[in-house]
Each structure stands twice: as C-alpha cells, then as structure tokens.
C-alpha positions as CSV (number, residue, x, y, z in Angstrom):
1,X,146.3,212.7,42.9
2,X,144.0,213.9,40.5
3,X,144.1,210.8,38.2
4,X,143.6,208.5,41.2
5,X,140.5,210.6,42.4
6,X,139.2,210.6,38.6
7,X,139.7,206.7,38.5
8,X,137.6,206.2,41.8
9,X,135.2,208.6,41.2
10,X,134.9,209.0,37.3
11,X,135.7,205.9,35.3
12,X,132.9,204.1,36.6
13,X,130.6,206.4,35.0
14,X,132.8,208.3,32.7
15,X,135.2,205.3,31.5
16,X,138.8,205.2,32.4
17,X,139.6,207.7,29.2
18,X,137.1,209.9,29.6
19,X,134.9,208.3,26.8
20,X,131.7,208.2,28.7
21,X,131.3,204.3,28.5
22,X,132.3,202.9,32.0
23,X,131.4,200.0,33.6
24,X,128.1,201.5,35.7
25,X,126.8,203.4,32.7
26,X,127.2,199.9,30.1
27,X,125.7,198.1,32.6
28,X,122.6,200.0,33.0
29,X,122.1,201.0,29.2
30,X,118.7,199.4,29.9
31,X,117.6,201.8,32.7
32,X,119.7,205.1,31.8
33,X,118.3,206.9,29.2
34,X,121.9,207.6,27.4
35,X,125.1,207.2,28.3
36,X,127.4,210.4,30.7
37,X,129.1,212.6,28.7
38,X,132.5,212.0,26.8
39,X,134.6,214.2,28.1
40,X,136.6,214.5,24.5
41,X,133.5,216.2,22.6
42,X,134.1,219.3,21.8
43,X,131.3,220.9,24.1
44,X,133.3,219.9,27.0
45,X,136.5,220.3,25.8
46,X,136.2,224.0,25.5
47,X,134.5,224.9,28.4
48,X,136.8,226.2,31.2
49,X,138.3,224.5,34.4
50,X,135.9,226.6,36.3
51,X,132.3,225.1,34.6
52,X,134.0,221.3,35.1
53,X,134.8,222.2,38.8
54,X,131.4,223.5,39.3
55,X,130.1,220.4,37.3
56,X,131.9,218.1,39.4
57,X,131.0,220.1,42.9
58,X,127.5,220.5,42.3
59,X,126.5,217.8,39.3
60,X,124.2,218.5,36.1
61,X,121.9,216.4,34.8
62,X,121.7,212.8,36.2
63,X,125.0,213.2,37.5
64,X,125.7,214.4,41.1
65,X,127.5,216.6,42.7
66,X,130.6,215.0,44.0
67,X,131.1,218.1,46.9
68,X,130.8,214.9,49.4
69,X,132.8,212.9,48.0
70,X,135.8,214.0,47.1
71,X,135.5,217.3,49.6
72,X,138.6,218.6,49.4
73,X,138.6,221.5,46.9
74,X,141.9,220.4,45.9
75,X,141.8,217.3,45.1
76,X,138.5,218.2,42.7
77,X,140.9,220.9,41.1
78,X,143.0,218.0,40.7
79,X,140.8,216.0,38.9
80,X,139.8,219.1,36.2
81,X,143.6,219.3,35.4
C-alpha cells in the first residue's frame, strides 16, 4: 500500500526511485528554483521515520503537507517504510 501511495503521491515530484527528478519537478526546471529532495542523500537517509512522517503530514519547504491527501495516518506510515 505504501508503494502505491508513494507512486501517486511522490514520483511525480520525487521520481519513481526516490531520486528527486520526477516528471512535475523536470518539467518545471524553469520555474522551480531546484529540484525536491533525493531521498538517497545522506541527510534524509538518516533522519528517523518520525521527521519523514512529519515531513510528509505537514510539508517543508515548497513541498506540502500531504495530511489531505493521503489522510489516513496509516497509509502515510506506509509510505515512510
């Protein structure tokens, strides 16, 4: 469930392996500033399940909370494992 949620919510932005160069983000190089984060750099890879949950609830940076759209807790839990 979690890798379904994170391909309709995620890739877009994020890329379908987490390298932070989807579809959305290449497409607006022009107008975005840089591109979302990889989730394989080593900031992110060592922060806990609880910071990416609380990323993914609430957003940071130009990237929005996603509380709305996914709102079942579980299924964002999902997506962090």
């Amino acid at each position: 469930r979690g890798q379904n949620r994170y391909q309709v919510f995620c890739a877009p932005c994020h890329g379908t392996f987490g390298n932070g160069n989807g579809f959305i983000a290449l497409r607006g190089l022009g107008y975005w500033q840089k591109l979302p984060a990889s989730l394989h750099q080593p900031r992110l890879v060592k922060q806990t399940d609880g910071y990416l949950f609380g990323v993914l609830s609430n957003g940071k940076g130009a990237m929005y909370g996603y509380s709305a759209r996914i709102p079942a807790a579980e299924d964002r839990w999902a997506v962090v494992a």
